[in-house]
C-alpha positions as CSV (number, residue, x, y, z in Angstrom):
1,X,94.5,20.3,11.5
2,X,92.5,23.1,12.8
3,X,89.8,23.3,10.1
4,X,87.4,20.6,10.0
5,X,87.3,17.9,7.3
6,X,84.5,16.3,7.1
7,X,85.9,13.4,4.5
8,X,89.1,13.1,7.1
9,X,86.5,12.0,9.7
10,X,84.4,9.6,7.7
11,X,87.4,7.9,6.5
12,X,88.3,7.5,9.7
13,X,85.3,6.1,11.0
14,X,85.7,3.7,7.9
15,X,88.7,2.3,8.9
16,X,87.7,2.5,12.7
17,X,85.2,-0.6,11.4
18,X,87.7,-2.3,9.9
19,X,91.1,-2.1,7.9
20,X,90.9,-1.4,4.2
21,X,92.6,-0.6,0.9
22,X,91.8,2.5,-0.5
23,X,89.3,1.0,-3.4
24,X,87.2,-0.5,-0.8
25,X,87.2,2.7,1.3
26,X,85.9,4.2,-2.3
27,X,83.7,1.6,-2.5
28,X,81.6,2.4,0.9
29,X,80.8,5.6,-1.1
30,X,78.5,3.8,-3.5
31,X,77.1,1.9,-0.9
32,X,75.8,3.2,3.1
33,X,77.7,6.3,3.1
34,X,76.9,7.6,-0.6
35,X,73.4,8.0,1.1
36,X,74.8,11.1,3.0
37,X,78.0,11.4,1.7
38,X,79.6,11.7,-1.9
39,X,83.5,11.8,-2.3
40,X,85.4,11.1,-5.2
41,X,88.4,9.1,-6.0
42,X,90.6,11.8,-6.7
43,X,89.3,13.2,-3.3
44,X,90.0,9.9,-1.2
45,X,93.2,9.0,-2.1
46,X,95.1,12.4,-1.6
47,X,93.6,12.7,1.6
48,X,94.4,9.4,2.7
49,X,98.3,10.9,2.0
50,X,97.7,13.4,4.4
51,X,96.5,11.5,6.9
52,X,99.5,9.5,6.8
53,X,101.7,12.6,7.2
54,X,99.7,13.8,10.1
55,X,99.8,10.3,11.5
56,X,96.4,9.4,11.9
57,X,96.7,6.1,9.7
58,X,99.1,4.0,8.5
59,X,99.2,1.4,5.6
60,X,101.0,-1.8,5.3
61,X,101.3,-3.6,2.1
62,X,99.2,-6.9,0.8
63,X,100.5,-8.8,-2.1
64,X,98.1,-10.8,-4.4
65,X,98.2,-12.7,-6.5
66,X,101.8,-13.0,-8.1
67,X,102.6,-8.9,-8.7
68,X,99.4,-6.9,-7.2
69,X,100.9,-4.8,-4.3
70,X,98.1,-2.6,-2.5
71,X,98.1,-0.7,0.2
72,X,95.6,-1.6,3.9
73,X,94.8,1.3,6.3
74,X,94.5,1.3,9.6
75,X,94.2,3.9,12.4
76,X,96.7,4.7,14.7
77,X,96.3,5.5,18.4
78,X,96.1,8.8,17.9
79,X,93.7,8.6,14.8
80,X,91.2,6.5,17.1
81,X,91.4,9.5,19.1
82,X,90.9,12.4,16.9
83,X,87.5,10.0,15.7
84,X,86.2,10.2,19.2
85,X,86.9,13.7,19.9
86,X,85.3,14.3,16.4
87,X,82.0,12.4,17.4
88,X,81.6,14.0,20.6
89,X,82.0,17.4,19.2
90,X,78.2,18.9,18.9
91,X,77.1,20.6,15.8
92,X,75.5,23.9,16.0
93,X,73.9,24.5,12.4
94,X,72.1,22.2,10.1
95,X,72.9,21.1,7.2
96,X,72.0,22.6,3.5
97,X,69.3,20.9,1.8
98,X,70.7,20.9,-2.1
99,X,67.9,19.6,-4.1
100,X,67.1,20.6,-7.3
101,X,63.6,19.2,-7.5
102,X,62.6,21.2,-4.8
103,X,64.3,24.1,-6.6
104,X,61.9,23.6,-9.8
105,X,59.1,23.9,-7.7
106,X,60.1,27.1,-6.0
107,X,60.1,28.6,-9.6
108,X,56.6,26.9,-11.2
109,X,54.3,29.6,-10.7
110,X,51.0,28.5,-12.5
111,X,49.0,26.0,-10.5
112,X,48.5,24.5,-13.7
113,X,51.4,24.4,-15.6
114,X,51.8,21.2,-17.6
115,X,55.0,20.1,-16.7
116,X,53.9,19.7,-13.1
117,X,52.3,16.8,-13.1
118,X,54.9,15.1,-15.4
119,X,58.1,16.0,-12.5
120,X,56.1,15.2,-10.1
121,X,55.3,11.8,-11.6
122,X,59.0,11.4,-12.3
123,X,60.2,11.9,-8.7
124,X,57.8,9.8,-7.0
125,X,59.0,7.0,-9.2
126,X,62.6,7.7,-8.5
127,X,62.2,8.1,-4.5
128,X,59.9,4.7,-4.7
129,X,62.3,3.1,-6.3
130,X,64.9,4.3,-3.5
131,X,62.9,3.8,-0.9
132,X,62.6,-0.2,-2.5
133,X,66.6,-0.3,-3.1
134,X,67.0,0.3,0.6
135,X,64.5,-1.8,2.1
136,X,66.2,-4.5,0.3
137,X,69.7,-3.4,1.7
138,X,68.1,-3.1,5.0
139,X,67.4,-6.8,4.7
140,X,70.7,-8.1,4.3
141,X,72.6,-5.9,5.9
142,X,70.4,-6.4,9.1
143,X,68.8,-9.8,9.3
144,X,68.3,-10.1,12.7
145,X,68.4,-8.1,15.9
146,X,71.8,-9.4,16.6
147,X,73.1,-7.8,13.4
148,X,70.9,-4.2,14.1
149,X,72.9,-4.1,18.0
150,X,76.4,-5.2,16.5
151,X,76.2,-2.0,14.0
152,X,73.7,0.6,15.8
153,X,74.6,3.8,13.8
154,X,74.4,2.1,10.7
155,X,70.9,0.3,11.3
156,X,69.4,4.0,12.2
157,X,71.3,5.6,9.5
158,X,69.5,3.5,6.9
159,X,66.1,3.5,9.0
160,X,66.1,7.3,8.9
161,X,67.1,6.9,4.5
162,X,63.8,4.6,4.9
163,X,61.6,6.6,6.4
164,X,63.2,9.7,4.5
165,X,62.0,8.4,0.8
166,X,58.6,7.2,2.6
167,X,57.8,10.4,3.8
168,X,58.9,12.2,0.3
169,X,56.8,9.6,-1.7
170,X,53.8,10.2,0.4
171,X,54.1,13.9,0.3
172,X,54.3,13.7,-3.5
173,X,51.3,11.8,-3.5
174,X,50.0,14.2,-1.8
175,X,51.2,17.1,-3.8
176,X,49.7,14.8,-6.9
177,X,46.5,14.5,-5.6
178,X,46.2,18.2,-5.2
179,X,46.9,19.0,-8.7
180,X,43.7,16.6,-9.5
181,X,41.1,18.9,-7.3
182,X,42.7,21.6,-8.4
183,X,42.4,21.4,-12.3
């Protein structure tokens, strides 16, 4: 296990919360981690085979109702520590920003090109809409200051998304207003 994998480690971390099936640990994708993370299905569930082999996890089966077998994870000893070794290994580079808004705008040359305004427009709307989506989440994930200390990491995670879509939205606005003057 010499190369680093990234999905390996958040799955981990998953389960280091608490034990799941392998839908629900697709599941956190669409919700908290899908803010910073994307994996598919057909990326989880081999991977969760391999962790297995390597020993990391280990599932036990749940029956329910009258026929429906399926599989819980959980870490093993030496999967707890491979997490912990993971998390206390620094990173050297950055990540790459993939976004193709940003990418559209690198290639508008004219200041007043027509379609400008219009993507502009567009993104704000999406990243205020974002930026409302997790406000909300924010609330019921993290009601009280009880619930922010029991899950730290998480709680900054989504105040950094927060503050991420505020600070695009207000640079669009920004960008927007520009575009006024300069016409």
């Amino acid at each position: 296990m010499a190369r680093k994998n990234t999905l390996r480690y958040i799955l981990l971390g998953l389960l280091s919360k608490k034990n799941m099936s392998g839908y629900e640990l697709n599941q956190s994708f669409k919700n908290e981690i899908g803010e910073f993370w994307q994996a598919k299905h057909s990326q989880i569930y081999p991977e969760l085979a391999k962790m297995e082999e390597f020993g990391i996890i280990k599932h036990e089966i749940e029956i329910t109702g009258m026929k429906l077998e399926k599989k819980i994870y959980r870490l093993t000893e030496e999967g707890k520590a491979l997490l912990g070794e993971w998390i206390h290994t620094p990173m050297n580079d950055l990540p790459v920003n993939r976004d193709e808004f940003v990418l559209k705008l690198y290639f508008v040359k004219e200041v007043n090109d027509p379609r400008l305004t219009e993507i502009i427009e567009q993104q704000r709307g999406l990243h205020e809409e974002k930026r409302e989506y997790l406000l909300a989440r924010k609330a019921v994930i993290f009601p009280s200051k009880k619930e922010e200390e029991k899950n730290y990491g998480q709680y900054l995670i989504l105040s950094h998304a927060i503050n991420r879509e505020t600070e695009y939205t207000n640079w669009l606005t920004q960008v927007l207003e520009e575009q006024k003057k300069r016409k």
